[in-house]
C-alpha positions in Angstrom: 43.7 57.0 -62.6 45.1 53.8 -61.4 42.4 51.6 -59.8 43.7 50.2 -56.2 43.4 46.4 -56.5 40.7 44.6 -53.9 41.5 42.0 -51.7 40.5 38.9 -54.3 43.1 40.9 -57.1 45.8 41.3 -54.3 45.4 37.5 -53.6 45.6 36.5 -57.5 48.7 39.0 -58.1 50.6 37.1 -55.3 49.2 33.5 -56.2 50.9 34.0 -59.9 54.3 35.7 -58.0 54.6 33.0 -56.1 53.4 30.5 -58.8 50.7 29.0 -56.4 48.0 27.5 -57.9 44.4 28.8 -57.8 42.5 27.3 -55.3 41.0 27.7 -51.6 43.5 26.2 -50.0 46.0 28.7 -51.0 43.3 31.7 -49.3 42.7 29.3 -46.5 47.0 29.2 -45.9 47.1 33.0 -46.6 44.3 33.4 -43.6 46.1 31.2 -41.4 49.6 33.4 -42.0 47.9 36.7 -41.0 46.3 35.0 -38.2 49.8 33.9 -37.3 51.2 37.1 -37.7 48.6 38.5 -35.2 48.9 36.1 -32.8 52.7 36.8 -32.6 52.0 40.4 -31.8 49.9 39.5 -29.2 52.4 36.8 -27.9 55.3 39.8 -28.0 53.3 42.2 -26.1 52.1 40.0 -23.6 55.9 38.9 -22.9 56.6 42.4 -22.6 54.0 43.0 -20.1 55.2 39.9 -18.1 59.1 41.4 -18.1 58.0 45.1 -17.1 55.8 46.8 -14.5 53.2 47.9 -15.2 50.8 48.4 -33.4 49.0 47.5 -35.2 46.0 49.0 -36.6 44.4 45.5 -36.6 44.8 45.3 -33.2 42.8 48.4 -32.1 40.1 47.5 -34.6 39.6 44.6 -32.8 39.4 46.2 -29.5 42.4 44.4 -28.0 44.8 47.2 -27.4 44.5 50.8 -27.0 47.5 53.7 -27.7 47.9 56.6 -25.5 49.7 60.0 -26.3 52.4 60.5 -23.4 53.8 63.9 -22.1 57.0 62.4 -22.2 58.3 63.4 -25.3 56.9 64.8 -29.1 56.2 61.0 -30.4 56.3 59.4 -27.0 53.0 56.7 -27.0 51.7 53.9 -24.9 50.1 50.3 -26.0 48.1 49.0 -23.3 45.6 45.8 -23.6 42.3 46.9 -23.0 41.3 44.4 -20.3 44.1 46.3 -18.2 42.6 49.3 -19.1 39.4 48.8 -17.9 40.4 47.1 -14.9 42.2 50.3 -14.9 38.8 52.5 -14.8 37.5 50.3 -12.0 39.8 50.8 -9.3 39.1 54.6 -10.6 35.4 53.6 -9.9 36.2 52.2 -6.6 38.7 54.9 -5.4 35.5 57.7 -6.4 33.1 55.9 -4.8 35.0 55.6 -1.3 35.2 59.2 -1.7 31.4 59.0 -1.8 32.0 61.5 -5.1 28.7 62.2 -7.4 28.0 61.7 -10.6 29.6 58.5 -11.1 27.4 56.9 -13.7 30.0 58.9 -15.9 32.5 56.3 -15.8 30.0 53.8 -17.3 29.0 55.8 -19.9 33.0 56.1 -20.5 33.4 52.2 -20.7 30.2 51.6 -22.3 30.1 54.1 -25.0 33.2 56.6 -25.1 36.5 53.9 -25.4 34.9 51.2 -27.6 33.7 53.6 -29.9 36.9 56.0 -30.0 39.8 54.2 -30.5 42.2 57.1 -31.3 44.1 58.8 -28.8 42.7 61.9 -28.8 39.1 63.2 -28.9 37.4 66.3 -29.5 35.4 67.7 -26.6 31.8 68.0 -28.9 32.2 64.2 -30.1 32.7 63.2 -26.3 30.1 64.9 -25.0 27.9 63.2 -27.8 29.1 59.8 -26.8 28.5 60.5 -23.0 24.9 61.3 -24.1 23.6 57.8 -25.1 24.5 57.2 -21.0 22.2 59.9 -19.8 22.3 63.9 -19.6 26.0 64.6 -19.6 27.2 68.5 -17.5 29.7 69.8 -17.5 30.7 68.5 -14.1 31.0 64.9 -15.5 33.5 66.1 -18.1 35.5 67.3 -14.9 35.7 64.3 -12.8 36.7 62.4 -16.0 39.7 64.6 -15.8 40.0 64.4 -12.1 40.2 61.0 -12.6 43.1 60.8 -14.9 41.1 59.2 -17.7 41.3 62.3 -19.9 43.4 65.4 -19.8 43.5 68.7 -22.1 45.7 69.2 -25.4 47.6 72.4 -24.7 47.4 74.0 -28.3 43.4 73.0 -28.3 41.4 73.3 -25.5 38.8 71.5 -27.3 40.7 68.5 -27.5 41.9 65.6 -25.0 43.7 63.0 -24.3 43.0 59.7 -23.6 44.9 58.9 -20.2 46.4 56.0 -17.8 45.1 56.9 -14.3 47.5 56.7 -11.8 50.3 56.9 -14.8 52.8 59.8 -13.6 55.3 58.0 -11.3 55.5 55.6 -14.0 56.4 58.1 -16.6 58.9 59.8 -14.2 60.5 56.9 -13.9 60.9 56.4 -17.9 61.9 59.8 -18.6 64.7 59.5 -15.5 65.9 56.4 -16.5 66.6 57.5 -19.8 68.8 60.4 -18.7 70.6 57.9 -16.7 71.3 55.3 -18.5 72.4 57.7 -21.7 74.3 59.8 -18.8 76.2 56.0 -17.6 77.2 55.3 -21.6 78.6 58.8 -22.2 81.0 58.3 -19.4 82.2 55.7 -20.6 85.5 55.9 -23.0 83.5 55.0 -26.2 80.5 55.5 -25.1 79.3 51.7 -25.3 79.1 48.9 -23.5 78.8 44.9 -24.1 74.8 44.3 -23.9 75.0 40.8 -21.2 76.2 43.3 -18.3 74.6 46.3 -19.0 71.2 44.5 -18.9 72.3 43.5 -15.1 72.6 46.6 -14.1 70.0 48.7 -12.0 69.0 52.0 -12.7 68.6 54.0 -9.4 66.1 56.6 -10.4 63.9 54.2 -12.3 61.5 51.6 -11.5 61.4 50.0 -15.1 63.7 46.9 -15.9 66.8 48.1 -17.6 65.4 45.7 -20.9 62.6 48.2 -21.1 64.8 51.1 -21.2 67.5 49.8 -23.7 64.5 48.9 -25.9 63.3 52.1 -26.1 66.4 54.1 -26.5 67.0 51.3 -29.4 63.5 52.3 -30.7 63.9 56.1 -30.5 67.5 56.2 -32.2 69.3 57.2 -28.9 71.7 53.9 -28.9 72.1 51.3 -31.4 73.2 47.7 -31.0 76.4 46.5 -32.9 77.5 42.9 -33.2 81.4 42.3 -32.4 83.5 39.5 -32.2 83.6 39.5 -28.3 79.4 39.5 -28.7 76.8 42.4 -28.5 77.3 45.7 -27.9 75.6 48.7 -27.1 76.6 52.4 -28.2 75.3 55.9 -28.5 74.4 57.0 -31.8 76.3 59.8 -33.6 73.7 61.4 -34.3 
């Protein structure tokens, strides 16, 4: 069997592609162009947030993002920066506790031990309840106002499993999934079913409180329309297939 090269190897293998000298300066320049490369993620995302309303692996680890499964499609998924998140779970906190609602130590236990530990999007209903424990004696009625909250909902084909959620998240997602019916609906009335990209991103969707950028980005993303460069500029059409 072929042994997988470590991080040093890796390092020497593209030192002599790139017929680098050995030295720390060359590790030092490597470590500066991932740290690069991560920032400009960040920098992407965070003008992305800035345009709209309301993925990298690294980025999870590190406790700066989360990803959450949506109901809006099979491979529809959220990124979300944590600090939004959380700030998230305390207007949840607040909104309970007007309500004068019981058991509320739960959403502590949630922060503090359930989201930095679990970073995937889905958890399984024995390893929650054993993350909830290190907060205090966890019932069954704490597992329920987690889902009354929005922070957690049930996987259809497994009962044992959930979701990680985005309280407060539905109108939002009606939005998305309305404003991609209309916007394909607009661009397959149209005689070739395109349009040049500078006017189309004026326009306003009626049925959808997202920026039109937002929606051509993800209809990009999910194959639904493609971008084509013509000599009159950038257009937008609906893919074939």
């Amino acid at each position: 069997m072929e042994a997988i090269p470590g991080p040093s190897t890796a390092r020497k293998r593209r030192r002599d592609e790139e017929n680098v000298p050995e030295s720390e300066d060359y590790d030092e320049a490597l470590s500066l162009e991932q740290s690069l490369t991560f920032s400009d993620t960040l920098v992407a995302l965070r003008i992305m947030r800035a345009q709209f309303p309301q993925i990298e692996k690294s980025l999870r680890r590190d406790k700066v993002l989360r990803i959450f499964k949506l109901n809006t499609g099979q491979d529809d998924h959220a990124i979300m920066f944590m600090d939004d998140y959380l700030n998230q779970i305390e207007r949840v906190i607040k909104r309970m506790a007007a309500k004068k609602q019981d058991e509320l130590a739960v959403f502590e236990w949630f922060k503090t031990h359930v989201i930095t530990s679990k970073l995937e999007p889905s958890i399984e209903h024995q390893e929650l309840c054993s993350l909830l424990s290190f907060g205090g004696n966890v019932k069954d009625e704490h597992i329920s106002l987690l889902i009354n909250a929005g922070l957690l909902t049930r996987q259809l084909i497994d009962p044992n499993m959930y979701w990680f959620a985005i309280p407060n998240i539905g109108s939002l997602l009606k939005g998305l999934s309305q404003g991609r019916k209309e916007l394909l609906s607009f661009l397959n009335r149209r005689r070739y079913k395109e349009m040049m990209l500078a006017p189309l991103e004026k326009k306003r969707l009626r049925l959808s409180p997202l920026d039109m950028r937002f929606h051509l980005r993800d209809l990009i993303g999910s194959g639904h329309v493609k971008t084509v460069h013509t000599p009159t500029g950038l257009v937008v059409r609906v893919s074939k297939d």
